[in-house]
PANUKOL-500468 format. One record per residue: x, y, z of N, C-alpha, C in turn; residue in one letter; residue number from 1. Coordinates in steps of 0.001 Angstrom, whole numbers, plus 500000, padded with zeros to 6 digits. Example, Ala and Ser with C-alpha at 12.3 -4.5 7.8 and 13.67 -1.06 7.14 Angstrom:
<pts>
+--------+--------+--------+--------+--------+--------+--------+--------+--------+------+-----+
|   n.px |   n.py |   n.pz |  ca.px |  ca.py |  ca.pz |   c.px |   c.py |   c.pz | code | pos |
+--------+--------+--------+--------+--------+--------+--------+--------+--------+------+-----+
| 513190 | 494310 | 507800 | 512300 | 495500 | 507800 | 513200 | 496700 | 507800 |    a |   1 |
| 512850 | 497750 | 507080 | 513670 | 498940 | 507140 | 512900 | 500030 | 507870 |    s |   2 |
+--------+--------+--------+--------+--------+--------+--------+--------+--------+------+-----+
</pts>
This chain:
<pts>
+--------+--------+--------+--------+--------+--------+--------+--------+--------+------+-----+
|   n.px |   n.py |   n.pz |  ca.px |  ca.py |  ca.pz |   c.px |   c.py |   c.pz | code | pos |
+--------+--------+--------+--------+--------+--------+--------+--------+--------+------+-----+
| 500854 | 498832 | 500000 | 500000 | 500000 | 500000 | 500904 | 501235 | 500000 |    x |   1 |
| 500490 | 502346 | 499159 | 501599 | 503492 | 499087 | 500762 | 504447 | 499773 |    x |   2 |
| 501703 | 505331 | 499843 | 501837 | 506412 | 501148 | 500429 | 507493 | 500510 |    x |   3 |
| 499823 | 507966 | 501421 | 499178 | 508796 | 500635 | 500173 | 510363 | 500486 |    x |   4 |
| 499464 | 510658 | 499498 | 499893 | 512524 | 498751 | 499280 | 513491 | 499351 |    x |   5 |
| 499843 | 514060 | 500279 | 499367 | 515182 | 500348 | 498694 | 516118 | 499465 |    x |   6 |
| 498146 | 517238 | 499891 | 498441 | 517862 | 498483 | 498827 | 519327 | 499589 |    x |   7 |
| 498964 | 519467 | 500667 | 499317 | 520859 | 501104 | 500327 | 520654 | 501993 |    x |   8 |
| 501392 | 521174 | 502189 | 502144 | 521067 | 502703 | 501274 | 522120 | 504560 |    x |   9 |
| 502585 | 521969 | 505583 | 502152 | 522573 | 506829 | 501884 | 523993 | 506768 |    x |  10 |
| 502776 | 524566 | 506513 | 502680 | 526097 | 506006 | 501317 | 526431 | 505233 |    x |  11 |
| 501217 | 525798 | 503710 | 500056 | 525961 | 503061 | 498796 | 525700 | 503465 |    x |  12 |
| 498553 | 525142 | 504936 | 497394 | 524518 | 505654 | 496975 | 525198 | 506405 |    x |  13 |
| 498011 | 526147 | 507343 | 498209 | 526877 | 508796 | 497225 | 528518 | 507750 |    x |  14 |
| 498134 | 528594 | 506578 | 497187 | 529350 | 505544 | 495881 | 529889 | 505379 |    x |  15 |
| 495529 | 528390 | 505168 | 494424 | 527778 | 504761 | 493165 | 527998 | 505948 |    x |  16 |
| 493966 | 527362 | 506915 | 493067 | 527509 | 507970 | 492570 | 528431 | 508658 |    x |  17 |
| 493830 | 529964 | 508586 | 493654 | 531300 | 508906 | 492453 | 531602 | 507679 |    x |  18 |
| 492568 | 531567 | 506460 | 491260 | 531829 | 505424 | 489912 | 531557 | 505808 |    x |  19 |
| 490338 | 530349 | 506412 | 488425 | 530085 | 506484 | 488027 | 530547 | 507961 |    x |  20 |
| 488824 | 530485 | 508630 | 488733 | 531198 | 510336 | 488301 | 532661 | 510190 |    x |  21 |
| 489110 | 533226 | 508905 | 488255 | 534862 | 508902 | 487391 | 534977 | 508187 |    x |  22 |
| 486860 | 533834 | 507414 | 485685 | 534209 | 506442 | 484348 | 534649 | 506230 |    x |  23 |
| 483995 | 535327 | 505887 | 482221 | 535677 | 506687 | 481696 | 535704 | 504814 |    x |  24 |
| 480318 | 535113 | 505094 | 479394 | 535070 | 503318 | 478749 | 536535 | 503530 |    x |  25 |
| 478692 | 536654 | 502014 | 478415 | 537394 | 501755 | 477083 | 538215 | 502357 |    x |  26 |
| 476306 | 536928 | 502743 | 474812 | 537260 | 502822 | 474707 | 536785 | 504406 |    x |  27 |
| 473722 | 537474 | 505431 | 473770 | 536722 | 505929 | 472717 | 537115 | 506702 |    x |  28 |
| 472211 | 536620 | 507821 | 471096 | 537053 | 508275 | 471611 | 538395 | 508982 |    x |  29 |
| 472692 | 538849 | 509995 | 473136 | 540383 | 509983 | 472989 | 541532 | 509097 |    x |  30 |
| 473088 | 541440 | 507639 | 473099 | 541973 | 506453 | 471515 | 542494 | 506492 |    x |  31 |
| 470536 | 541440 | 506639 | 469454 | 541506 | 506212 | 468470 | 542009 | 507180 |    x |  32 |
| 469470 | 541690 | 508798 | 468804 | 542268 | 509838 | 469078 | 543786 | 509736 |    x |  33 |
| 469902 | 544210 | 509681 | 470952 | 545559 | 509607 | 469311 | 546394 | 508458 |    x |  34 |
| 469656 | 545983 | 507614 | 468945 | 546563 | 506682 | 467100 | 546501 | 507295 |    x |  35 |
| 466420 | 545806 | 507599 | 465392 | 545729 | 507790 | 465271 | 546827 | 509229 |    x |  36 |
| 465984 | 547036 | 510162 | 466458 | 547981 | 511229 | 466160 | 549224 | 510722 |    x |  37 |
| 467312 | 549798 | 509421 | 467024 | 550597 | 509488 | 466092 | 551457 | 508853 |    x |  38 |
| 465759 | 550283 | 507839 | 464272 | 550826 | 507052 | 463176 | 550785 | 507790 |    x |  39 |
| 463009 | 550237 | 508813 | 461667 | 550283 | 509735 | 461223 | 551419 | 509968 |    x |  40 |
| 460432 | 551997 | 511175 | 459686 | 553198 | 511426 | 460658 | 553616 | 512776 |    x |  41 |
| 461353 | 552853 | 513314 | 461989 | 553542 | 513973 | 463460 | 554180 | 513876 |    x |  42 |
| 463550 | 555092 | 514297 | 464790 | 556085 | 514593 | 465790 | 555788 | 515362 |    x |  43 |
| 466992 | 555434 | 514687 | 467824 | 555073 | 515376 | 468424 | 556009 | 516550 |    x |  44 |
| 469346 | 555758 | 517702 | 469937 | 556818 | 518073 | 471515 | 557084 | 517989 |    x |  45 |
| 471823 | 558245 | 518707 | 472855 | 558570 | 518353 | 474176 | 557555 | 517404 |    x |  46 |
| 474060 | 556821 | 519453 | 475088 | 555602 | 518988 | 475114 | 554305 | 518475 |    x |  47 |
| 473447 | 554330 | 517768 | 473345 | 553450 | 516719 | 473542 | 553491 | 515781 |    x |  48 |
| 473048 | 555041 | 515112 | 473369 | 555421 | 513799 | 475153 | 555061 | 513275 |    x |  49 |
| 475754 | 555764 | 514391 | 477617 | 555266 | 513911 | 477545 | 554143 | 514080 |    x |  50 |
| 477396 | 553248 | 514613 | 477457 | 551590 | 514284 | 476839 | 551022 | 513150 |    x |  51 |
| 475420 | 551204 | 512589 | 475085 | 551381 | 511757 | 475489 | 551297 | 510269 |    x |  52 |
| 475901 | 552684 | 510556 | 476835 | 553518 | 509000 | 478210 | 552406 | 508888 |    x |  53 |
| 478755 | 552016 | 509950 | 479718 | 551220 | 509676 | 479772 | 549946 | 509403 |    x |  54 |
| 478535 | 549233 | 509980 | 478126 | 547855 | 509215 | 477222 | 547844 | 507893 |    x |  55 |
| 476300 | 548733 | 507492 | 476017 | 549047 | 506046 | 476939 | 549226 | 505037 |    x |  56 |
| 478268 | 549952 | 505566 | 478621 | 550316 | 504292 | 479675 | 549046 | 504522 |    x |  57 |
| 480307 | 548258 | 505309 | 481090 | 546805 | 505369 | 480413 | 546061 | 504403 |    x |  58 |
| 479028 | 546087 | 504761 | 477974 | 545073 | 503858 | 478294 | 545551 | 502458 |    x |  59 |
| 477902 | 546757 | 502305 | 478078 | 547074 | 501075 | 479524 | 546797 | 499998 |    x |  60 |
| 480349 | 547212 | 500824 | 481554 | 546982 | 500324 | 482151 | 545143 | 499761 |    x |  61 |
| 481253 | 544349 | 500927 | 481361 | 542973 | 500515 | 480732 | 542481 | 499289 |    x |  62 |
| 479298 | 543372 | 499260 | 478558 | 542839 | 497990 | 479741 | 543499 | 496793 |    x |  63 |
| 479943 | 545237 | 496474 | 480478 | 545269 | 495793 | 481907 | 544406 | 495205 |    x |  64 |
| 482346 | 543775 | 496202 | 483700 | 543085 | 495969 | 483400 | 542051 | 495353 |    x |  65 |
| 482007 | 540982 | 495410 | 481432 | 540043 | 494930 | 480824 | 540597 | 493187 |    x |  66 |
| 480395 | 541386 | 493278 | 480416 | 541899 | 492083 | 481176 | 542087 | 491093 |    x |  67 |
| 482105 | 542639 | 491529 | 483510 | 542948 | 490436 | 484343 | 541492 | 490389 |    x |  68 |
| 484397 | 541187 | 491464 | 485433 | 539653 | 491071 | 484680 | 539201 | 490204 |    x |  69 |
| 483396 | 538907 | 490333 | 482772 | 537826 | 489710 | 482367 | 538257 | 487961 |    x |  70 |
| 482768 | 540013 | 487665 | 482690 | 540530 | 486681 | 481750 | 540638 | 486641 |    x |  71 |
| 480265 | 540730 | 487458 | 479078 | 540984 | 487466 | 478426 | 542741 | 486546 |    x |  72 |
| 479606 | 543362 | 486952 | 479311 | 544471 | 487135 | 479588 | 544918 | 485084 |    x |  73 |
| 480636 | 544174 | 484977 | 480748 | 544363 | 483401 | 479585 | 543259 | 482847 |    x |  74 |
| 478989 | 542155 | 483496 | 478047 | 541831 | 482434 | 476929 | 542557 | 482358 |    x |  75 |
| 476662 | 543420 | 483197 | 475198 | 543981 | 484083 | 475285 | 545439 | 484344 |    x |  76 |
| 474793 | 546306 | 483185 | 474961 | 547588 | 484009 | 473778 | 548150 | 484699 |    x |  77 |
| 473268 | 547939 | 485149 | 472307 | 547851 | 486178 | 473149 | 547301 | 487412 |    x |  78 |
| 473942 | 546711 | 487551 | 475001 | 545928 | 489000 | 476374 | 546857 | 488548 |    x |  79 |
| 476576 | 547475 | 487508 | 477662 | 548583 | 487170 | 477314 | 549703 | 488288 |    x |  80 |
| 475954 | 550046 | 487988 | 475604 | 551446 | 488772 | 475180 | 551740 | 490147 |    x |  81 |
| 474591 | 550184 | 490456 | 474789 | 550052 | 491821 | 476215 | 549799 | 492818 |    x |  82 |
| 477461 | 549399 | 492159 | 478682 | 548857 | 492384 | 478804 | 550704 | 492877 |    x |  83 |
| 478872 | 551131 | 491809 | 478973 | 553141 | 491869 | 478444 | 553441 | 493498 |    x |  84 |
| 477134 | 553244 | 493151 | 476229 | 553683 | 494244 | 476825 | 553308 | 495832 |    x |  85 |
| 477256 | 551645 | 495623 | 477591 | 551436 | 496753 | 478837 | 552346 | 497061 |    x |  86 |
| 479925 | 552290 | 496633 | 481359 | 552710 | 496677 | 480967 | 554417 | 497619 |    x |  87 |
| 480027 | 554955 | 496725 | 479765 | 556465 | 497018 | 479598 | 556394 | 497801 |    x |  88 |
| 478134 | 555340 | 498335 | 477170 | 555550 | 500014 | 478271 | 555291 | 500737 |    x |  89 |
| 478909 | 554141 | 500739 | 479958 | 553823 | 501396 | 481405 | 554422 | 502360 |    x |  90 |
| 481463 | 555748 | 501066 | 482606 | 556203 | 501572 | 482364 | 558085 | 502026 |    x |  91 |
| 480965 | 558125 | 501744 | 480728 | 558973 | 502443 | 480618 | 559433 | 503929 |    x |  92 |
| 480840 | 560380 | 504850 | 481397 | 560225 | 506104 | 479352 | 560840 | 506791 |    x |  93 |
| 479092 | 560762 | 507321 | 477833 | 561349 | 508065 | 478037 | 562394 | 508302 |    x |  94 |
| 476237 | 563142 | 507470 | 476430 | 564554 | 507876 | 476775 | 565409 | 509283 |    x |  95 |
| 476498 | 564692 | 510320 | 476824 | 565213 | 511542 | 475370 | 565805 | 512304 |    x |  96 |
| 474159 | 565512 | 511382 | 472656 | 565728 | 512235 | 472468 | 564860 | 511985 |    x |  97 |
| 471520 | 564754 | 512917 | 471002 | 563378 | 513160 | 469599 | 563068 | 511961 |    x |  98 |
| 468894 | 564095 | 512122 | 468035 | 563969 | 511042 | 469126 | 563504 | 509195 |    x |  99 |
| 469723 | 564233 | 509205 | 470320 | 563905 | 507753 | 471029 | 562687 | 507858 |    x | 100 |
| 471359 | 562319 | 509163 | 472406 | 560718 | 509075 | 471453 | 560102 | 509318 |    x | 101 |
| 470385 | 559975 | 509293 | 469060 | 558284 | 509291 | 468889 | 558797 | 507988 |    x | 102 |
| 468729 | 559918 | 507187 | 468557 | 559790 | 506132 | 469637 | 559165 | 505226 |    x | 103 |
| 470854 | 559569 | 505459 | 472154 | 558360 | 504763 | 471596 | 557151 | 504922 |    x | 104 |
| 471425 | 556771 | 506389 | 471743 | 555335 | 506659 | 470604 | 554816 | 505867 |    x | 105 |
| 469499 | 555481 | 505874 | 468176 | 554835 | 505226 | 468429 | 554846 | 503415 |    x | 106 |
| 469583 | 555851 | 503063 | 469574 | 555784 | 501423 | 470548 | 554345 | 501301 |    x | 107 |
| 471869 | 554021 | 502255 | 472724 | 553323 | 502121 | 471752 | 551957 | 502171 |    x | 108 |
| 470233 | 551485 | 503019 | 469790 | 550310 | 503570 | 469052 | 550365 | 501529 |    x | 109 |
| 468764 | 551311 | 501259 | 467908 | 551508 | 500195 | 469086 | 550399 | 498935 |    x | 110 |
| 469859 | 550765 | 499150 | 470754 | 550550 | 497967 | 472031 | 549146 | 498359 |    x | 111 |
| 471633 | 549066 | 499378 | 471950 | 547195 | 499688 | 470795 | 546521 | 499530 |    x | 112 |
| 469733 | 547273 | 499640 | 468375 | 546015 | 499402 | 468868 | 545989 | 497906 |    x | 113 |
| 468474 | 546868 | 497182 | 468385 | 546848 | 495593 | 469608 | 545768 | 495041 |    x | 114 |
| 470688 | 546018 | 495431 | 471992 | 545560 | 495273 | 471760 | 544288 | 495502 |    x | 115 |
| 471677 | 544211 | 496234 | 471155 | 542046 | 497031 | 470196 | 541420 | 495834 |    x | 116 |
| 468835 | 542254 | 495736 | 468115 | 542039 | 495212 | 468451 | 541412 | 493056 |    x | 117 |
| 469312 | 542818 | 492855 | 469803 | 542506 | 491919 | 470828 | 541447 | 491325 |    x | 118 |
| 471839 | 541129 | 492382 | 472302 | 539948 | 492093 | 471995 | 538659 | 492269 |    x | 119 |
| 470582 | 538774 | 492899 | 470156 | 537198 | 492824 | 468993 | 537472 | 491773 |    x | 120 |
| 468490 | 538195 | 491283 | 468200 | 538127 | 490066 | 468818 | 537490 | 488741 |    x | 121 |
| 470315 | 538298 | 488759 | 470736 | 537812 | 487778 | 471545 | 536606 | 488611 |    x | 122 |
| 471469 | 536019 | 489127 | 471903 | 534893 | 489745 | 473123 | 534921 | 490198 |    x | 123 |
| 473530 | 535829 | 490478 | 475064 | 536200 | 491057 | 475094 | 535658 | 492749 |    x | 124 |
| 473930 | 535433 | 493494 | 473841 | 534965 | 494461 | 471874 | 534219 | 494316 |    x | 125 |
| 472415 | 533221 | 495259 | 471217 | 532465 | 495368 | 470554 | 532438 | 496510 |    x | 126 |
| 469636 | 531942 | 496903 | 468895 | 531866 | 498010 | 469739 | 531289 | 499605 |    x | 127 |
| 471163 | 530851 | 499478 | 471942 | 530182 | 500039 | 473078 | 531127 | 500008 |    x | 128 |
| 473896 | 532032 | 501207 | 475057 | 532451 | 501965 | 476043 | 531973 | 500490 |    x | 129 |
| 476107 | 530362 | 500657 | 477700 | 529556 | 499976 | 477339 | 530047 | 498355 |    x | 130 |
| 476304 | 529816 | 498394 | 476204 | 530382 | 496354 | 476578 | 531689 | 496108 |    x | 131 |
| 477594 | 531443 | 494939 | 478229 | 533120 | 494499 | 478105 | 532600 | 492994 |    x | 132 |
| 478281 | 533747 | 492577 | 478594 | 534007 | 491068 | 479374 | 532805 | 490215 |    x | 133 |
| 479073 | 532435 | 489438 | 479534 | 531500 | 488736 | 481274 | 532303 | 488308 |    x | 134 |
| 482258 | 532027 | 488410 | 483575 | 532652 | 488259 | 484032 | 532036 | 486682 |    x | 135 |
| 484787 | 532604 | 485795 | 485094 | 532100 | 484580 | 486128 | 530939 | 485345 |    x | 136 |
| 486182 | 529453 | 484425 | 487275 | 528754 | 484373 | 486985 | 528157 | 485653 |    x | 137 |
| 485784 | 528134 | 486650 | 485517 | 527541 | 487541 | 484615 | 526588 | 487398 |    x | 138 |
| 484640 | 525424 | 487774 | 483747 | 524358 | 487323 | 482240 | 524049 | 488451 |    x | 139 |
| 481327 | 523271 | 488187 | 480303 | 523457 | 489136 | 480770 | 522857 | 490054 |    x | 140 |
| 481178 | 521600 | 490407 | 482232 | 521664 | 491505 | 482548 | 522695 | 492398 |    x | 141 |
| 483326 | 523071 | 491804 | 483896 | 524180 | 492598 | 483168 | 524867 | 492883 |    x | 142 |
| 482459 | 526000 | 492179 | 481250 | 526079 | 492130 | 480415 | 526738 | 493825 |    x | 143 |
| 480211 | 524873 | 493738 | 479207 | 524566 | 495216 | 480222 | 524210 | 496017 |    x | 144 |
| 481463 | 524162 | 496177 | 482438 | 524430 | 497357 | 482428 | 526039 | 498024 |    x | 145 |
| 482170 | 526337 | 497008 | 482338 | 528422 | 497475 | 481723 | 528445 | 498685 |    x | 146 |
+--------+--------+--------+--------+--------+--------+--------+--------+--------+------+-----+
</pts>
C-alpha cells in the first residue's frame, strides 16, 4: 500500500486555515437584519446610527467586491451602477445631524436592498450564503464548494 499525497504542505494549511477562520458570506442574516432595522419606522439613536453607518457600508463593500470579482458588474449595468452607488454611500462620512444621518443610513439600507436584490436576480447569488457568482474557468464543483 503506498503512502498517501498530500496535496498541502504545513505552512500551506496553517494558511488555509487562517482563510476560512476569517471568512464571513456574503449574505447573511446580519446583512438583512441591519437593513430591515434601518428601514423600519423607527429612529435610530445617536450611537446606533455610527454603528450602523459602519456595518452598512462593510455590507456594502462585501457585495460590491462580489460583484467585480465575479465581473458581474461588466456583464450587468444595472450591477455597474449600483457597484457606483455602493462605493459612494459607502465612503461617504455622516452629515453630523442626526436627522440627515438616518437619512444616509436609510439611502445606504435603500441601495443594499436593491443591490442584494439585483444579484440574485441575475443569479450572482442564490437563496443560500455559499452560492456566488459563477467565476470564469471555475467548474460546478467548485462552484458549490464556494
Amino acid at each position: 500500500m503506498r503512502q498517501a499525497d498530500q496535496p498541502f504542505d504545513p505552512d500551506q494549511l496553517r494558511w488555509m486555515l487562517s482563510k476560512v477562520q476569517k471568512w464571513q458570506p456574503y449574505v447573511d442574516g446580519v446583512l438583512l437584519d441591519d437593513v430591515a432595522f434601518v428601514l423600519d419606522d423607527y429612529v435610530p439613536s445617536e450611537e446606533e446610527v455610527e454603528v450602523l453607518a459602519t456595518r452598512l457600508s462593510g455590507h456594502l463593500l462585501r457585495l460590491v467586491q462580489l460583484a467585480v470579482t465575479s465581473k458581474a458588474d461588466q456583464r450587468d449595468q444595472e450591477v455597474a451602477d449600483l457597484v457606483k452607488r455602493a462605493r459612494t454611500a459607502s465612503s461617504v462620512a455622516l452629515p453630523g445631524d442626526r436627522s440627515r444621518d438616518v437619512g444616509h443610513l436609510r439611502r445606504m439600507a435603500w441601495t443594499l436592498e436593491a443591490f442584494l436584490e439585483r444579484l440574485v436576480e441575475i443569479q450572482c447569488l442564490r437563496g443560500t450564503p455559499r452560492s456566488v457568482c459563477a467565476l470564469p474557468g471555475r467548474t460546478e464543483e467548485e462552484r458549490a464548494l464556494a
